[in-house]
Backbone as CSV, one residue per row, in Angstrom:
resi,resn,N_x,N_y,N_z,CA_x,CA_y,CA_z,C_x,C_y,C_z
1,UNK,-12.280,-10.426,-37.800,-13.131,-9.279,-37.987,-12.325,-8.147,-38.600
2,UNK,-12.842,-7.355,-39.561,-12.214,-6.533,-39.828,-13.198,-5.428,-40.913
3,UNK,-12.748,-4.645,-40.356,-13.845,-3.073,-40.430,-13.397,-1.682,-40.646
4,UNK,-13.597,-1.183,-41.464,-12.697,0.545,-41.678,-14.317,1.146,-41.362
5,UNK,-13.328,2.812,-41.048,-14.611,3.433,-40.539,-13.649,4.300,-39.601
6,UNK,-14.600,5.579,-39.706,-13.862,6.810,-39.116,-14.622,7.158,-38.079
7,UNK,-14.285,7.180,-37.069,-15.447,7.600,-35.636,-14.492,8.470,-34.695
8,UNK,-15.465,9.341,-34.588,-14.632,10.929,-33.935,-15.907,10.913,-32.430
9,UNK,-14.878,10.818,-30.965,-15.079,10.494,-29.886,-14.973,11.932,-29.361
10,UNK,-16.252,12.479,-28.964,-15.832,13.650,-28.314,-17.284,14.299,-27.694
11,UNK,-16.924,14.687,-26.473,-18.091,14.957,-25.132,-18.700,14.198,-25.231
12,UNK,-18.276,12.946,-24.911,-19.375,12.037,-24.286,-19.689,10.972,-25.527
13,UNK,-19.812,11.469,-26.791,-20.472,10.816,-27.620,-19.589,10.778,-29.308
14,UNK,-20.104,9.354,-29.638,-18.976,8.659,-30.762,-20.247,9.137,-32.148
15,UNK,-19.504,9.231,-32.871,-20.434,10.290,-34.034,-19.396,9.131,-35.628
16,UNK,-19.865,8.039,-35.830,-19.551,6.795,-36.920,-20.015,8.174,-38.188
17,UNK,-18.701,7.631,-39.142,-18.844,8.562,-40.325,-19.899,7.300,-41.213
18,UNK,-20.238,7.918,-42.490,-21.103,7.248,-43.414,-21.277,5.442,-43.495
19,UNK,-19.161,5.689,-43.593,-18.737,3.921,-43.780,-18.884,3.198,-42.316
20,UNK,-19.484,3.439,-41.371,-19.606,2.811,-39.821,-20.018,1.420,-40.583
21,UNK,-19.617,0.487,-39.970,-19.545,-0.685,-39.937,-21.002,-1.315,-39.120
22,UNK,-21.457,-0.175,-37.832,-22.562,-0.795,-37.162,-23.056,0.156,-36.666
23,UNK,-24.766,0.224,-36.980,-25.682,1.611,-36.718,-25.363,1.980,-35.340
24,UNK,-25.357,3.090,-35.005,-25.251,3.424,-33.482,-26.081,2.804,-32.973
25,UNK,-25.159,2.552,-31.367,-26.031,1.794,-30.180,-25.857,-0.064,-30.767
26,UNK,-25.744,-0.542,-31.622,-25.268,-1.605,-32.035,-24.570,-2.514,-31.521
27,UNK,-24.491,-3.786,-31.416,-23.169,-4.259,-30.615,-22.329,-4.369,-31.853
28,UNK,-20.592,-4.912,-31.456,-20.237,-5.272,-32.799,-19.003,-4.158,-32.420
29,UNK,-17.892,-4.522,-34.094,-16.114,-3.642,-33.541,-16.291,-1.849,-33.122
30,UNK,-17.082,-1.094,-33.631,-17.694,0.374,-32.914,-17.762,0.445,-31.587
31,UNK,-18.958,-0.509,-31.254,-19.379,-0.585,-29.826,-17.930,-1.212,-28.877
32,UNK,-17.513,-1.883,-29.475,-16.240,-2.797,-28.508,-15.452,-1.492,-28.196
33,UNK,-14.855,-0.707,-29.194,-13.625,0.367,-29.525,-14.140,1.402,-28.701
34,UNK,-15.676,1.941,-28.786,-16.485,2.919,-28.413,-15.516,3.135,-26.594
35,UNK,-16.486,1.684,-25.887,-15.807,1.066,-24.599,-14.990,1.277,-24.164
36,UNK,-13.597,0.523,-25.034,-12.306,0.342,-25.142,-11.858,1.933,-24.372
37,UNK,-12.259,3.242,-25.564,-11.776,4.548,-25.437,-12.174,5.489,-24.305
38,UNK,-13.428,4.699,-23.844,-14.545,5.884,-23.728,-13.616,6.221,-22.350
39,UNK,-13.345,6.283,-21.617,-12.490,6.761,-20.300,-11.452,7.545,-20.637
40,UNK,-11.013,7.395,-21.582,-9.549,8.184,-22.334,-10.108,9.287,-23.199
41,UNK,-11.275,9.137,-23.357,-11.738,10.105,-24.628,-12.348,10.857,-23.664
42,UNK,-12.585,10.267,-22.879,-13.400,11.679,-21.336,-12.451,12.838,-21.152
43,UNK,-11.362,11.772,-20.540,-10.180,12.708,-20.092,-9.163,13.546,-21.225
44,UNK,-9.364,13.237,-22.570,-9.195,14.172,-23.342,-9.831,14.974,-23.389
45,UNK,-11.372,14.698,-23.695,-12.345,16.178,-24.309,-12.330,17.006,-22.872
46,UNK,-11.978,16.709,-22.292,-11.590,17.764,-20.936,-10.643,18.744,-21.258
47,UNK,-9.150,18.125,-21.840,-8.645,19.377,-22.087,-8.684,19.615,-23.101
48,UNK,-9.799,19.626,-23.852,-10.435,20.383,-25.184,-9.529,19.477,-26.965
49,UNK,-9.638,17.737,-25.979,-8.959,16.945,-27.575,-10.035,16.211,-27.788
50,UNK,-10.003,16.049,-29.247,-11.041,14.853,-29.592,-10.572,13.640,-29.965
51,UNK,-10.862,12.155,-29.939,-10.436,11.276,-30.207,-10.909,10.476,-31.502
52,UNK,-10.280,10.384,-32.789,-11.162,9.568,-33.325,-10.228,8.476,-33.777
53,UNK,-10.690,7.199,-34.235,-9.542,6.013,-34.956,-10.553,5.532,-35.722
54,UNK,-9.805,4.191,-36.415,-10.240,3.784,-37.665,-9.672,2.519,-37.323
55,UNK,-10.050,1.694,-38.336,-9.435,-0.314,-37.949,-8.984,-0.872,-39.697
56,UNK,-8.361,-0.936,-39.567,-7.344,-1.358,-40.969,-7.765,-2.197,-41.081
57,UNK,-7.905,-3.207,-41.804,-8.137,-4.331,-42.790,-7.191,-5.708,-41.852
58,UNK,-6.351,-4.897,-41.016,-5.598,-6.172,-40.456,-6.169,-6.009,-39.116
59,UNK,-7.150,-5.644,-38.532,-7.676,-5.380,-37.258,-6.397,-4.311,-36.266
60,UNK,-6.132,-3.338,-36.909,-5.198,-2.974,-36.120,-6.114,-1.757,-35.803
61,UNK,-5.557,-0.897,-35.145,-6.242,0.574,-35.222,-5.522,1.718,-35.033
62,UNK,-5.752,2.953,-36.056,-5.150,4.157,-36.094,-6.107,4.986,-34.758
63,UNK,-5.426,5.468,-34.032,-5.818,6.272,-33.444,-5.312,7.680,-33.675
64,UNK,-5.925,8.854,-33.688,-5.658,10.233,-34.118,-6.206,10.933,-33.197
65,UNK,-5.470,12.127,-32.652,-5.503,12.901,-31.402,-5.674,14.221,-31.820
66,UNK,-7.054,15.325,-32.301,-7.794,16.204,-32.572,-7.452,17.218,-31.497
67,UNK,-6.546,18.430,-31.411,-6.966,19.393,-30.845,-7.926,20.715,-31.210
68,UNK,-8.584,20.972,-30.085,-9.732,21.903,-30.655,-9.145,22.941,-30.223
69,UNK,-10.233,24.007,-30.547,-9.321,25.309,-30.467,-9.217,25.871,-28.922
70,UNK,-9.555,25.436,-27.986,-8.928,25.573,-26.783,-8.362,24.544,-25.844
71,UNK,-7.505,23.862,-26.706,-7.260,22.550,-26.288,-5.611,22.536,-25.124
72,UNK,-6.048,21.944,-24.432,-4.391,22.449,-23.670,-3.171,21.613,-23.557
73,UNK,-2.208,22.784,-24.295,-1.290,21.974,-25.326,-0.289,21.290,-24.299
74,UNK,0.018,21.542,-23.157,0.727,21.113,-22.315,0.227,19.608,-22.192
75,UNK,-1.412,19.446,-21.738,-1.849,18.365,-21.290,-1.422,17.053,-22.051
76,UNK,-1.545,17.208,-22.777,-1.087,15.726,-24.110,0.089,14.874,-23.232
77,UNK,0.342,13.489,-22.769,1.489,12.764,-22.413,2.123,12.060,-23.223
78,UNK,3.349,11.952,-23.395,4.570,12.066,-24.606,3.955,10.775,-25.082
79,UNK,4.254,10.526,-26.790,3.895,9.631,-27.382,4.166,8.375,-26.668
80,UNK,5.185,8.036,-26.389,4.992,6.320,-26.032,4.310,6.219,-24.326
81,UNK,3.907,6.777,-23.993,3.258,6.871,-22.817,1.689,6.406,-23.425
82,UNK,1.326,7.194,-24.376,0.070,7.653,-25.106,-0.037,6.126,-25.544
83,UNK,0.687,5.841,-26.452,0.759,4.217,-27.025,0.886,3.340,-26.115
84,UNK,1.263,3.157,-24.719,1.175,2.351,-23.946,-0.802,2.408,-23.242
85,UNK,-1.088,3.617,-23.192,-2.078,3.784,-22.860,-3.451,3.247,-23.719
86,UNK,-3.249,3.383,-25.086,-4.206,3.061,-25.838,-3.853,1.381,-25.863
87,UNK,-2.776,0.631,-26.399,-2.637,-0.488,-26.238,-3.138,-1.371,-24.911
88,UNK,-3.113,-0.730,-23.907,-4.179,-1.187,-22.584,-5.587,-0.915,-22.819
89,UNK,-5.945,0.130,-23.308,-7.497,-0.064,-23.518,-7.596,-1.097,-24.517
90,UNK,-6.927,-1.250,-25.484,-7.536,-2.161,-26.331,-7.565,-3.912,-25.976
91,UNK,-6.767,-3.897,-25.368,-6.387,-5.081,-24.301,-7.316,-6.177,-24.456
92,UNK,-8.315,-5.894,-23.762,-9.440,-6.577,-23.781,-10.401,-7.087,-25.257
93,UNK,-10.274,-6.016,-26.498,-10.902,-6.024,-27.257,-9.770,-7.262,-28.647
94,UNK,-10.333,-7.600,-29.554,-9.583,-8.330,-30.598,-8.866,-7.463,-31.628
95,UNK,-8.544,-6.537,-31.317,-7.600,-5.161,-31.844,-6.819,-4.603,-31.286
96,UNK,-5.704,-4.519,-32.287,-4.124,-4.370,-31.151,-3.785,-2.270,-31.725
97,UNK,-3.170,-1.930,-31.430,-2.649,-0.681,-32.015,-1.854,-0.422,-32.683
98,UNK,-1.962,0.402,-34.176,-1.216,0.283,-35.292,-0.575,1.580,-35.008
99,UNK,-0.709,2.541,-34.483,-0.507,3.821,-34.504,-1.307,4.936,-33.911
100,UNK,-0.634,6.037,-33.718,-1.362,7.500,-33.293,-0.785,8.494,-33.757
101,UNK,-1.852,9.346,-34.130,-1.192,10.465,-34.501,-1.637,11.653,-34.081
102,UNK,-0.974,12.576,-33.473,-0.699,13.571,-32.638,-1.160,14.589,-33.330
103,UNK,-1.628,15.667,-32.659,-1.984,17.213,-33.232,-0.437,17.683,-33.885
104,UNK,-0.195,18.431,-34.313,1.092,19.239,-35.207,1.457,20.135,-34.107
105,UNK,2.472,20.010,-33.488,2.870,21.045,-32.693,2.809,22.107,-33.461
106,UNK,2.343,23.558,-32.374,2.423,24.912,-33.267,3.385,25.995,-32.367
């Protein structure tokens, strides 16, 4: 399987850009990833981050870590913590983790 597509995870709800691979509510790699995040993407948009990723052509997935403007910069846990964390959600699903990328420290 393999699917590109930009989906930005935040309060509650996954918002598939144009190229979504599968209409919302759909089963299929969205809905699997949706799952996969949705507990991690809670406990981000709490301290004001959004979550969105994408799935490469090799089934891998970029994950990217959105701070909003009252997002709390302390909260974030150091990258390989973060990558251990997403690599367990995906666990279950047929997509491993290619990467994350972090807000820009300011």
């Amino acid at each position: 399987m393999s699917t590109s597509g930009e989906h930005s995870m935040s309060a509650g709800r996954t918002q598939p850009d144009a190229t979504s691979p599968d209409p919302p509510g759909s089963p299929g790699p969205a809905a699997d990833l949706d799952l996969a995040f949705q507990r991690f993407r809670d406990v981000l948009a709490a301290d004001g981050y959004d979550l969105r990723w994408s799935v490469t052509a090799q089934d891998r997935v970029v994950v990217e870590i959105q701070a909003g403007p009252e997002a709390c910069a302390d909260c974030l846990v150091p990258l390989p913590v973060m990558e251990a964390i997403m690599s367990d959600a995906l666990a279950p699903t047929p997509y491993a983790l290619d990467h994350i990328v972090l807000p820009a420290k300011g």
